[in-house]
N, C-alpha and C positions, 0 to 999 in steps of 0.2 A: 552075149555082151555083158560086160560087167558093170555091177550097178552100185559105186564106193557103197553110197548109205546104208544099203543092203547088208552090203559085209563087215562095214562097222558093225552094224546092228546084229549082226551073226556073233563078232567079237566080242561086243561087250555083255552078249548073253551065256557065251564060255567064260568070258571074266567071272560072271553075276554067280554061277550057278553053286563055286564054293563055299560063296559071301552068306549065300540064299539059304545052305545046308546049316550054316553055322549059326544066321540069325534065328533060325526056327526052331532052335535046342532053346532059346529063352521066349521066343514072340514069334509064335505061329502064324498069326496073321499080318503080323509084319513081312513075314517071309513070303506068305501066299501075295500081297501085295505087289512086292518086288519083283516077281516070277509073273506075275500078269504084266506090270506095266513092260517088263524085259519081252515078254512073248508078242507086247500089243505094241515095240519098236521095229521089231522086225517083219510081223506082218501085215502092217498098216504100210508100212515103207512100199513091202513088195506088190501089196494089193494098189498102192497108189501107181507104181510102175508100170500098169496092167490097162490105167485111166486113162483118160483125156480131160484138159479143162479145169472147171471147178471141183469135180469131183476129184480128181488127180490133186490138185492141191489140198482138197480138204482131209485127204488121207498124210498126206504129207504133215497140216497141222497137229492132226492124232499122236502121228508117230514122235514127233517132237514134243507136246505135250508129254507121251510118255515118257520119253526121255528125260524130262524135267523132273516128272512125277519122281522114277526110280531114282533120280542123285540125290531128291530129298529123304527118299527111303534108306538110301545109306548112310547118307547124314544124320539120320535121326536115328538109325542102328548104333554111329558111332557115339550120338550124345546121350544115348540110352547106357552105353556100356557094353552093348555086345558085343562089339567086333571092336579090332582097333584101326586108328584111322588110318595107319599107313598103309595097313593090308588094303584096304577100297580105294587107296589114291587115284591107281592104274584104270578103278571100274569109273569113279567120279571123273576120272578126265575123258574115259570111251562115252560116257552121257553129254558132259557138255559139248563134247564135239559133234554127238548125232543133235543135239539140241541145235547146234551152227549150222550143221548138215540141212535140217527143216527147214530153217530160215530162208537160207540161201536159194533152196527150190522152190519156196513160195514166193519169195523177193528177187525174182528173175527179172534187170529189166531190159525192156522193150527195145529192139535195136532196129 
């Protein structure tokens, strides 16, 4: 079974990984940043898949968190000067989307 958020979150850590190589020739720790919050998108998603309950949602919030986290980290790559912003547009709209993605699976409601 296919599981969208999953594979966005697959997406946008193939988007991330060039952005990742690039920002870390100037901000190491900005890059290791990125590369966590992008790895804690996809497996907070998959590990919430796996849940039931509070717990399934609570990983669900994580991963959306991270999601947020990393578009601020590319934001802030792009206000820093490392990168430019067109090249992260395509990664900033794969986060806000898993950021929607989160919501949506926490904010399920009742029928």
């Amino acid at each position: 079974m296919r599981f969208d958020a999953l594979e966005v979150a697959f997406e946008f850590a193939q988007a991330a990984g060039p952005l990742i190589k690039q920002v870390a020739q100037h901000d190491r720790d900005l890059a290791i940043q990125l590369r966590r919050a992008a790895a804690s998108v996809a497996s907070n998603f998959s590990e919430g898949a796996q849940r039931i309950g509070a717990d399934r949602l609570q990983h669900y919030r994580i991963a959306a968190g991270s999601a947020a986290e990393a578009r601020v980290q590319l934001r802030l790559a792009v206000a820093w000067g490392y990168i430019d912003r067109v090249v992260t547009e395509p990664s900033v709209q794969l986060a806000d989307r898993l950021v929607g993605l989160g919501w949506a699976l926490t904010h399920r409601r009742k029928v």
